[in-house]
N, C-alpha and C positions, 0 to 999 in steps of 0.2 A: 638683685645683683648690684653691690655696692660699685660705684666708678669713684679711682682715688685719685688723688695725688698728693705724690712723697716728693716733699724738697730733702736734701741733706738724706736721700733715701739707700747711702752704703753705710748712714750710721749705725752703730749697733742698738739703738734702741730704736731707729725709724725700721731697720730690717724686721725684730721682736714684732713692732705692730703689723706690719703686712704681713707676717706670715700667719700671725692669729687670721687677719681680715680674708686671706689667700684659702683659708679653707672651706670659705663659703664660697666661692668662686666669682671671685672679686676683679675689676678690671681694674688695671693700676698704670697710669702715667709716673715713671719715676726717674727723678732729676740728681745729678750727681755730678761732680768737678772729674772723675775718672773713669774713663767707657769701661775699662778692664774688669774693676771693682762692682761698676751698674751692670755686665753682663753678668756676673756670677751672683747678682741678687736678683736679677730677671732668672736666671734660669732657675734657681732655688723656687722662687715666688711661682712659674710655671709647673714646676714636678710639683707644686702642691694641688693646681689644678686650676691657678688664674692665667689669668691674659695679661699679656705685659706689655707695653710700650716701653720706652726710653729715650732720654734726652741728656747730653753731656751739656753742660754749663755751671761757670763760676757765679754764682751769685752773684760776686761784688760786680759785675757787667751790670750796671743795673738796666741800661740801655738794650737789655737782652730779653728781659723780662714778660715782656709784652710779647714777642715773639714765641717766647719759650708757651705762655700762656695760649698762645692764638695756637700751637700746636698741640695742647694742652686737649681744648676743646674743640678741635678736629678730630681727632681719635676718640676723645670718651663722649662728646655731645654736652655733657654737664660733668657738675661737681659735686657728688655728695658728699666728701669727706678729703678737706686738706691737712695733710700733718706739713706741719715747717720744723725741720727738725736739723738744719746747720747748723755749723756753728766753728769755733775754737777754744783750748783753753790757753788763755795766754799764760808767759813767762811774766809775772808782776814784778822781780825784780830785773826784768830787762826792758820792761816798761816803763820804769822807773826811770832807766838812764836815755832812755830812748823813743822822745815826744812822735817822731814817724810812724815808732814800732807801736805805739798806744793807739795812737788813730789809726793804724789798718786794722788790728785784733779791736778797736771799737766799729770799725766800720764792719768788718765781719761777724761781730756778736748780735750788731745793733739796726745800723742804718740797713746794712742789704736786707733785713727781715723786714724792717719798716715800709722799704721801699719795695719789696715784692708785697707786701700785705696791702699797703696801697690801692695797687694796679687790682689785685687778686680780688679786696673788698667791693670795688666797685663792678665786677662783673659776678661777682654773687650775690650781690642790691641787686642785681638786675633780675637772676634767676629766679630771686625771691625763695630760696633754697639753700639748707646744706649746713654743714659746718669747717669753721676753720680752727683747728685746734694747734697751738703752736707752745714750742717746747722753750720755756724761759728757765730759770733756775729756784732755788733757795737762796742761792747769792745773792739777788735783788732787791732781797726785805732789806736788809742793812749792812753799807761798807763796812766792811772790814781788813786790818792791813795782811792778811795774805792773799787776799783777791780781789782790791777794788775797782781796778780796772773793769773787771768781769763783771761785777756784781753790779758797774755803774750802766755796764751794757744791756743787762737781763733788767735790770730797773728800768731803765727805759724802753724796754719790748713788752715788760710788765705793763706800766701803764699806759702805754700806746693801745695795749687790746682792751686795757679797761674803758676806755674810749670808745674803743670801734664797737666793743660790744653794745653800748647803750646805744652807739649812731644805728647798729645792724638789726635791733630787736627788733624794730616796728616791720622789719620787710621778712623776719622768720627766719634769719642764717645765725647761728649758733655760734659765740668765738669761746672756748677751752684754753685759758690758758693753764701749764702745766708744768708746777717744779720742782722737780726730782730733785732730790737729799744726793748723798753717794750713791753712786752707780759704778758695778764692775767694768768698767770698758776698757779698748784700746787707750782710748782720752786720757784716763785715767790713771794706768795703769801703775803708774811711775809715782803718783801719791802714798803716803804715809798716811792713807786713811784709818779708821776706827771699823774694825771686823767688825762688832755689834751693827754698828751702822751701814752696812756695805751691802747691796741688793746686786740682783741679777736684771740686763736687761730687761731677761722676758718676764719678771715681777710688774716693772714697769709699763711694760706694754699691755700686761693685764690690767692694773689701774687706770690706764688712757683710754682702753678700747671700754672698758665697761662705761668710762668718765661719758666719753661721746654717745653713749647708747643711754645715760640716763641725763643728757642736756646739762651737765652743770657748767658752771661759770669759769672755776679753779679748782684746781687736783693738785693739791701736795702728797706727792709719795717718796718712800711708804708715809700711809697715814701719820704715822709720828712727826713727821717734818711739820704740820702746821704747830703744834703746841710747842716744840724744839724753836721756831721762828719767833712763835708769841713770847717767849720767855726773851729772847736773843733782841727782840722790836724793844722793850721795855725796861731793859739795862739802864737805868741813869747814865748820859753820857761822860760823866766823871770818872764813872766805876769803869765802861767801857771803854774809852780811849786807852785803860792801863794792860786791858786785856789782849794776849797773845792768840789769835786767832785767825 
């Protein structure tokens, strides 16, 4: 019996994973900025046949963290599997005009995952167990001018885990990091995305939960987004700067 915890857990792709995980009758800690929203994915995640806990907090408290945690592991005892799945998608041109507005939607993309992963690392070094698998982007390989903002946040949550992962090897905790292409979402919804490229949550969720079950390091999904990255990484910065993206 898996024990979880879900940060960012009324997102629509942090719900996709718990309920795949909810069928095997999963115990799940899960964390969210709105009770309303966490009870009606507690009670979903329960009619599947798990045991729920719950915790309302804003991430960006970071001061809250440790508590949130120390509650964390009173209810489940351990951690065998953390999804970090907040987040926002910022307005880049209101970013643009608005140095405040860049650094809270960077402090939300970036620092509050940083600084829960922190806290979170150091008490899974200790379990000497588990995995932390955290949801970064495709936006992270490379700025670009219709979401650099974002793309400068998921880069730096990118290589923050590339890190932790080499620090976390030697004591056996697993870090995933994971970055979805287009995704249908709430988030989303209001983009001019490309149908060919457009997934369903529970696509995704199916990619993450197998990802965790087979140890890997990185998951771009769907699969297509890593060679889509590799072409987009390799652009000569000449030709790319000119590009509308």
């Amino acid at each position: 019996m898996q024990k979880i915890l879900v940060i960012g857990a009324t997102s629509a792709i942090a719900t996709a994973c718990a309920r795949r995980w909810a069928v095997h009758g999963a115990i799940f800690f899960l964390v969210g900025r709105t009770a309303e929203k966490l009870g009606q994915v507690a009670d979903d995640l329960a009619a599947r046949g798990a045991t729920v806990y719950t915790h309302v907090l804003d991430l960006n408290r970071f001061d809250q963290h440790s508590a949130m945690l120390d509650a964390c592991y009173a209810a489940l005892g351990q951690i065998d599997i953390a999804l970090i799945a907040h987040g926002t998608l910022p307005d880049q041109k209101a970013c643009e005009q608005d140095a405040q507005l860049a650094i809270q939607e960077f402090t939300n993309n970036a620092l509050s995952v940083i600084a829960l992963l922190t806290e979170l690392a150091n008490r899974m070094e200790a379990q000497k167990s588990g995995c932390i698998a955290v949801i970064s982007s495709v936006a992270g390989d490379r700025g670009r001018p219709s979401n650099y903002l974002y793309g400068a946040a998921k880069g730096a949550v990118t290589n923050f885990c590339s890190g932790l992962r080499g620090r976390l090897f030697k004591s056996g905790v697993q870090v995933l990091t994971i970055k979805p292409g287009f995704v249908d979402t709430p988030m989303t919804k209001d983009l001019a995305l490309p149908k060919l490229l457009l997934v369903t949550p529970d696509k995704v969720a199916q990619d993450i939960v197998r990802a965790v079950e087979k140890r890997r390091d990185t998951l771009y999904t769907p699969w297509f987004w890593r060679f889509i990255m590799l072409i987009i990484i390799h652009i000569p910065g000449g030709i790319f700067r000119r590009m509308t993206m």
